[in-house]
N, C-alpha and C positions, 0 to 999 in steps of 0.2 A: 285940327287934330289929325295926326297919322298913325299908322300903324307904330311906332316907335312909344306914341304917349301910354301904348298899352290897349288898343283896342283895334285888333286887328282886322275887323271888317269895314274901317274909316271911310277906304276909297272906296269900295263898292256901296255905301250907303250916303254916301257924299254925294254919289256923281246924278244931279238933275237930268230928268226926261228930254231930250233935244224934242223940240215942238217938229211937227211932221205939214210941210205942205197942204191944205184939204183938198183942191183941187190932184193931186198924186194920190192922194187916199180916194176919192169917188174914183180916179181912173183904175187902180188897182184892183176894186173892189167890184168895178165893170168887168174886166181883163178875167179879175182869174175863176169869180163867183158867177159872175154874169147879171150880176145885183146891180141897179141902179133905179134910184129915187132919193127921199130925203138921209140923212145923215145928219147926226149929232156927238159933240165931243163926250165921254165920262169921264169920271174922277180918275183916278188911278193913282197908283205911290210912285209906281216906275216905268211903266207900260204906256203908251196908247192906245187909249178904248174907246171905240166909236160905234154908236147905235144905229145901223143902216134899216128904213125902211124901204121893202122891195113896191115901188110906183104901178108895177104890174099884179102883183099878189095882195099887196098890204102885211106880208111877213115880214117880220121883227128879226134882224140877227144880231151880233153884238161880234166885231173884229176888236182881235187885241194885235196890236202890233207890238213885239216886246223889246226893252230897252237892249241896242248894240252890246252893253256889257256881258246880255245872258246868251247863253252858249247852247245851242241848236241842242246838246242832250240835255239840259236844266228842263229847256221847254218841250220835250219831248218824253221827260218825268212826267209834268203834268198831262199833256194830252194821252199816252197811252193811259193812265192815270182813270182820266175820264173814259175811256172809251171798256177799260176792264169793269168800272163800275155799272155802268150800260148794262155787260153783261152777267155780271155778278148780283145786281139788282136793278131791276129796272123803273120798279116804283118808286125808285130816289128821284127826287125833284132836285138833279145835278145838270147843268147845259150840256147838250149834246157836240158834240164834233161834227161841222157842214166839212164835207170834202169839196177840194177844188173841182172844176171840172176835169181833170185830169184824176181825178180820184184821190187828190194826197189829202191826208189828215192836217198838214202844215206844208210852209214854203218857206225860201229863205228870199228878199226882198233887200232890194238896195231904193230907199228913194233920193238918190243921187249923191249923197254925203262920201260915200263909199265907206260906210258902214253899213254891211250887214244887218238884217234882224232877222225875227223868227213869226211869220202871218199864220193866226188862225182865226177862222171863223165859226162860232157858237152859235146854236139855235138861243133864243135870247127869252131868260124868261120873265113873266109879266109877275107882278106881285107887290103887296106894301111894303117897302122897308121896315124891318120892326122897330127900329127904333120910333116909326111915325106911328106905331100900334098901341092901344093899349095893353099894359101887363097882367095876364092871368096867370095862375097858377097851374092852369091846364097845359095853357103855351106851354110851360116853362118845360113840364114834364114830357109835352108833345118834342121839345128840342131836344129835351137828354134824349131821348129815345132814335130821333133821327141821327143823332149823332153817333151813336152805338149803332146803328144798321150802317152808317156808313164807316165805321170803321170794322165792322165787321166783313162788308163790303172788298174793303182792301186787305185785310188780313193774310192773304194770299198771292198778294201782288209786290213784285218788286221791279225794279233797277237799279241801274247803274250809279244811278245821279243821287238818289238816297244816300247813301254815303258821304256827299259833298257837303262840306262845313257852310254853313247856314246861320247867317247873323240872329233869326227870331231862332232858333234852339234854345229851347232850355237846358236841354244839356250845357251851354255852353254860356250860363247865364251869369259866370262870374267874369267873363271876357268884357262887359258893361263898368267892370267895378274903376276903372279910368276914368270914366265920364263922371262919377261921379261928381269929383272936382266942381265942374263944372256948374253944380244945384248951388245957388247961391243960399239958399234959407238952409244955416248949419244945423237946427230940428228935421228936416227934410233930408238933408244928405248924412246924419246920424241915422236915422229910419229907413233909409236906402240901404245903409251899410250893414246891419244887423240882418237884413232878412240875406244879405249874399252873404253871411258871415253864417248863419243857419244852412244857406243852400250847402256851400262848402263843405259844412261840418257832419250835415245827415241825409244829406238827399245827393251828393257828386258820388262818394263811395259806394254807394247802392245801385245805382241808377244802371249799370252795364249789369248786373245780374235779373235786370229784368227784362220780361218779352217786348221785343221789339216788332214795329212792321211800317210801312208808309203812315201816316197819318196826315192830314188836313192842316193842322198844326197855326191856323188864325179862324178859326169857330166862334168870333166873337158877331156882336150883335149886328155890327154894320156888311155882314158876309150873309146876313140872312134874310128872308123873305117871306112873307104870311101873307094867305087868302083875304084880300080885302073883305069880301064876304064872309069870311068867319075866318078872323085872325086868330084863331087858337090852331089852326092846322099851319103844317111848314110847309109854303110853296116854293123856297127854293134855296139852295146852297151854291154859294160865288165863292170866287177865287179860290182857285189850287197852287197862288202864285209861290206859299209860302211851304209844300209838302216837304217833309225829311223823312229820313227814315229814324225811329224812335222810341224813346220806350211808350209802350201804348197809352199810359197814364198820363203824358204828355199833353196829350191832344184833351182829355177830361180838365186837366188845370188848366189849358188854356180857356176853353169855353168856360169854368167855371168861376175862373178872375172877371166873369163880365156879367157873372150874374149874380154879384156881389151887392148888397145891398145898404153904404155908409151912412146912409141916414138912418137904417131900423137896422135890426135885428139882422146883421152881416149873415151871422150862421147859420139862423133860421132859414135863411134865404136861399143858400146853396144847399143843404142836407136834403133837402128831395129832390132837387135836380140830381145829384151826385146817386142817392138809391135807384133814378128811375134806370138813370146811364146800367148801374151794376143789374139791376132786374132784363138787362137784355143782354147787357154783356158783362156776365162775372167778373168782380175783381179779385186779385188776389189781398191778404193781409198785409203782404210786403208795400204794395199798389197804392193801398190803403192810406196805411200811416207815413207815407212821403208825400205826399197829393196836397196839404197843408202848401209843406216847404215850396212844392211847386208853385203852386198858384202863387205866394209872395213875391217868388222867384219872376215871373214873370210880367209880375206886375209893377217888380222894379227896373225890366228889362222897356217896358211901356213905358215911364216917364223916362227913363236915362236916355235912351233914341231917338225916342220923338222931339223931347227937347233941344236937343241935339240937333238934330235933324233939320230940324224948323230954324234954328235961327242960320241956319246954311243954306236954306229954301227958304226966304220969305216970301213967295210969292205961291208956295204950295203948305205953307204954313196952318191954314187952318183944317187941313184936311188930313197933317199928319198929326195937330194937337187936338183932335176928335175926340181922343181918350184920356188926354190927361190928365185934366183937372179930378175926373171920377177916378180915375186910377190913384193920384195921389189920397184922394177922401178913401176907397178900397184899400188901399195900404197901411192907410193910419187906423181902420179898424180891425185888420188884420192883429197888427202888434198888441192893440188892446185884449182881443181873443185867446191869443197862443196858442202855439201847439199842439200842446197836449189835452188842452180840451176840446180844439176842431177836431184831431185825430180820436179822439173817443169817441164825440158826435157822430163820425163818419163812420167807424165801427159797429156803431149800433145801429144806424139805419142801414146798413149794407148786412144786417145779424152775423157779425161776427162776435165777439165775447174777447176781454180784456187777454185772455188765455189763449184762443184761438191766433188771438195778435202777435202773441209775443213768441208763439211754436216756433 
């Protein structure tokens, strides 16, 4: 597919991670950090990400070296990014920014391809993946909550690069509706089509009338990290890979399409994450009753890419169908719910009133 079939972010989400030397990576990572001992590859969609242990200290860091296509201000979004939340809060359990020994926050790096990238290195942090956690209720409420300190966090922070069109935007979650095609089960791509046929309809024309600012904009469950010792506390928040700038209710549908629950009680499952989110960071009514539409929104923008994505990468395949299958089971209890009654749901745990909604 190209840009032509209708979905214009094709080439940029086509183009696979070129594998990186590891012998060029340990000397780099000697060179510019002064870091050297063991080293191991991480997952990544588009980056490489390598876990450098220091042989002298036994320090943990985590270098991303990011894919030639992104452009020295994309990756410079995210690290000032990080380094304003630092000090805007510092009890976020967000990875810190190592400076070269020259002092820079970032480099730009050729490892002989004569492409460009963009090196940074992360203090790296320790913790359970949640998904390997058992689910509490507590968690649950402990993440809404992180999730509103950090985007309160940024509320204040901009640049430049926020403004660049950005394939995961929900804003721009009808730009998907090409791929469609492509869902062979016509149940499936019927069900895909209705919820961007909803997004169109009640949540595009709203969407710029509300507050905007950076947001995190992939808060789902594989971005986050719990205290082995007591996974009900959040120890850490990964990747900034995907920030926009956006309406702020953005970044709450994204987190809350993954905490979505297709086996039980879908609604019951998000309404108190969604209250606890509003108990630190007010929503407005407008906020409210589009946050439905979003969440669908993006949880049809999750099979239609990933899908996508995966049979163009079969060799990074299962790491970009991580979500899918639950995304599809989330979608199809979505449509059974509707609108208008998640959106009532949601008003009453956030105490707003049917009336208050509709001022």
């Amino acid at each position: 597919m190209t840009a032509a079939d209708g979905f214009d972010d094709a080439d940029v989400l086509s183009e696979g991670s070129p594998e990186l030397d590891a012998e060029w990576v340990r000397a780099f990572a000697l060179r510019h950090y002064g870091i050297e001992g063991e080293m191991r590859p991480l997952t990544g969609e588009r980056d490489r990400n390598y876990r450098l242990e220091s042989a002298l200290t036994g320090e943990r860091f985590m270098l991303k070296i990011s894919h030639p296509s992104e452009t020295p201000l994309v990756a410079d979004f995210q690290t000032q990014a990080l380094l304003h939340i630092a000090a805007a809060d510092a009890g976020l359990p967000v990875q810190r920014i190592v400076p070269t020994r020259e002092g820079q926050p970032s480099l730009l790096c050729d490892p002989g391809d004569g492409l460009p990238r963009v090196a940074r290195l992360f203090s790296y942090l320790p913790g359970l993946p949640l998904p390997e956690a058992p689910r509490t209720a507590a968690q649950q409420l402990n993440l809404a909550r992180t999730l509103a300190r950090l985007d309160l966090a940024l509320r204040d922070f901009d640049h430049p690069a926020g403004a660049l069109a950005l394939p995961w935007d929900i804003q721009r979650a009808d730009s998907v509706r090409g791929l469609l095609a492509h869902i062979g089960d016509p149940q499936r791509r019927a069900l895909a089509g209705r919820s961007l046929d909803r997004f169109e309809r009640d949540a595009k024309p709203v969407l710029a009338g509300l507050r905007t600012q950076p947001i995190h904009n992939d808060f789902n469950i594989y971005n986050v990290l719990v205290d082995p010792a007591d996974t009900d506390r959040i120890a850490g928040i990964l990747d900034f890979g995907d920030m926009v700038r956006a309406p702020l209710i953005d970044d709450l549908a994204v987190a809350a399409a993954y905490q979505l629950d297709p086996a039980g009680d879908a609604l019951a499952g998000i309404v108190p994450f969604i209250a606890a989110y509003h108990a630190v960071l007010p929503l407005t009514c407008e906020e409210v009753d589009v946050l439905f539409t979003l969440i669908t929104a993006r949880l049809v923008m999750v099979v239609a890419i990933s899908g996508w994505r995966a049979a163009r990468q079969p060799d990074n395949a299962a790491y970009l169908l991580r979500n899918n299958a639950f995304s599809w089971a989330r979608l199809q209890a979505c449509d059974r719910i509707g609108n208008d009654a998640a959106s009532a749901a949601f008003r009453r745990a956030c105490g707003m009133n049917q009336s208050h909604a509709n001022a």
